[in-house]
C-alpha positions as a Markdown table, in Angstrom:
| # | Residue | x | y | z |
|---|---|---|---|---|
| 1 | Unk | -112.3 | -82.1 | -118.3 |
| 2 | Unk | -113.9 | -82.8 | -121.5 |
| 3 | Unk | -117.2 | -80.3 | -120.9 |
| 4 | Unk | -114.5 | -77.3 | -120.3 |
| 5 | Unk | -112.8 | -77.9 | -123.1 |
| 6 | Unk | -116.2 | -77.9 | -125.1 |
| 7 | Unk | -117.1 | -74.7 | -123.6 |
| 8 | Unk | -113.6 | -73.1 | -124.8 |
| 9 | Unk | -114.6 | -74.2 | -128.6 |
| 10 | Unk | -118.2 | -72.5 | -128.4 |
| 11 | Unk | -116.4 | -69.5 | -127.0 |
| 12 | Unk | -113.5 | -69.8 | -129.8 |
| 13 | Unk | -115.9 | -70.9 | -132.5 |
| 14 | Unk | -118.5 | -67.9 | -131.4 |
| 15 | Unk | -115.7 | -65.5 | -131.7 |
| 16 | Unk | -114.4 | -66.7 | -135.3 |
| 17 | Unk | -118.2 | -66.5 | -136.3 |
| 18 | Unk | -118.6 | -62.6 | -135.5 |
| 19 | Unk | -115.1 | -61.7 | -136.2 |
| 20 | Unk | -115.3 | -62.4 | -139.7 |
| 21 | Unk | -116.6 | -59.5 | -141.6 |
| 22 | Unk | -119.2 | -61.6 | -143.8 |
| 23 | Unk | -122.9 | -60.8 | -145.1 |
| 24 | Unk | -125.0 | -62.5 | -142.0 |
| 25 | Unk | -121.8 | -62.7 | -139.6 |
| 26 | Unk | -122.0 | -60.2 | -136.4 |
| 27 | Unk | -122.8 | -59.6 | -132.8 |
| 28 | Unk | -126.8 | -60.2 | -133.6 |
| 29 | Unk | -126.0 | -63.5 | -135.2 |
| 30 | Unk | -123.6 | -64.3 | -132.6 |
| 31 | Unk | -126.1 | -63.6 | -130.3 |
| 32 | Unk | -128.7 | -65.6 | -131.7 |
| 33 | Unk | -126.0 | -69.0 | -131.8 |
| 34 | Unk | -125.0 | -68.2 | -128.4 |
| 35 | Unk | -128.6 | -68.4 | -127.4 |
| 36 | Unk | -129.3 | -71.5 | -129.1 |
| 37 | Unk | -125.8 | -72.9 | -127.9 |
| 38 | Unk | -127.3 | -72.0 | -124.2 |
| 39 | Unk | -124.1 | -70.2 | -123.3 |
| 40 | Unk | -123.8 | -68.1 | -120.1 |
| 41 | Unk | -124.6 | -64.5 | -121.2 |
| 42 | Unk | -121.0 | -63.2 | -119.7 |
| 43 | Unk | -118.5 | -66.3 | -122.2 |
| 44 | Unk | -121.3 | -65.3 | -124.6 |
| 45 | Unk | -120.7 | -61.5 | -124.8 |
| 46 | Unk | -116.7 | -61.6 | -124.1 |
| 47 | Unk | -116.4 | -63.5 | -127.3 |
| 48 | Unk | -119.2 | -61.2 | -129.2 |
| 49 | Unk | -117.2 | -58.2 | -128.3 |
| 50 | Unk | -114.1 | -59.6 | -128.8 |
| 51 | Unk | -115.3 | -60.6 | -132.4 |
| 52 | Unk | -116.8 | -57.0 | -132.9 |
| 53 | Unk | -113.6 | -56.0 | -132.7 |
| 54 | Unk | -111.2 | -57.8 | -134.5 |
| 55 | Unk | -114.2 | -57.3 | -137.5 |
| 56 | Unk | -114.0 | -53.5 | -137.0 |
| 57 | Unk | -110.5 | -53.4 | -137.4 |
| 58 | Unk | -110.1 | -55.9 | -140.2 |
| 59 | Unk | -112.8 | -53.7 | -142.0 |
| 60 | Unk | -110.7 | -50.6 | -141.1 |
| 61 | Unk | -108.0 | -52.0 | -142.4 |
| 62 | Unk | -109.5 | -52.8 | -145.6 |
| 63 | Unk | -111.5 | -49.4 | -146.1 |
| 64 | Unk | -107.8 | -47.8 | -145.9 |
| 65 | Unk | -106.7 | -49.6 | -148.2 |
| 66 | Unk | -103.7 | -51.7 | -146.3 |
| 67 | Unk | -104.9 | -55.2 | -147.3 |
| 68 | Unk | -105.4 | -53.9 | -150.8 |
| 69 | Unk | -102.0 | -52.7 | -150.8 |
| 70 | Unk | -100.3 | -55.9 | -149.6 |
| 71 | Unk | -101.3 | -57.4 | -152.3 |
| 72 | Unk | -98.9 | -55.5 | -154.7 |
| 73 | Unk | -96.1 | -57.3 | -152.8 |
């Protein structure tokens, strides 16, 4: 139905939002949205945490020095 898939792009968009490592992006901003989105608290933190960590290990990534890297080739 159409109110399903709406619920899928808060939880996609909500995920995208924390998982990109940017100055005011993250799980307390995420948080915030969700709560003004109304979201049920458990879609809500599956996509926070999910976000936390695809942002953890893009950051991990870069503080190694592997995106920096790619970038010679």
């Amino acid at each position: 139905s159409a109110a399903s898939d709406v619920y899928k792009r808060q939880r996609l968009g909500l995920f995208l939002f924390v998982a990109i490592p940017l100055p005011g992006t993250g799980a307390w901003s995420g948080a915030l949205i969700a709560t003004l989105l109304k979201m049920p608290k458990t879609k809500a933190l599956t996509s926070i945490l999910c976000g936390v960590i695809v942002a953890g290990f893009i950051m991990l990534l870069g503080s190694q020095g592997v995106i920096g890297v790619a970038h010679l080739f």
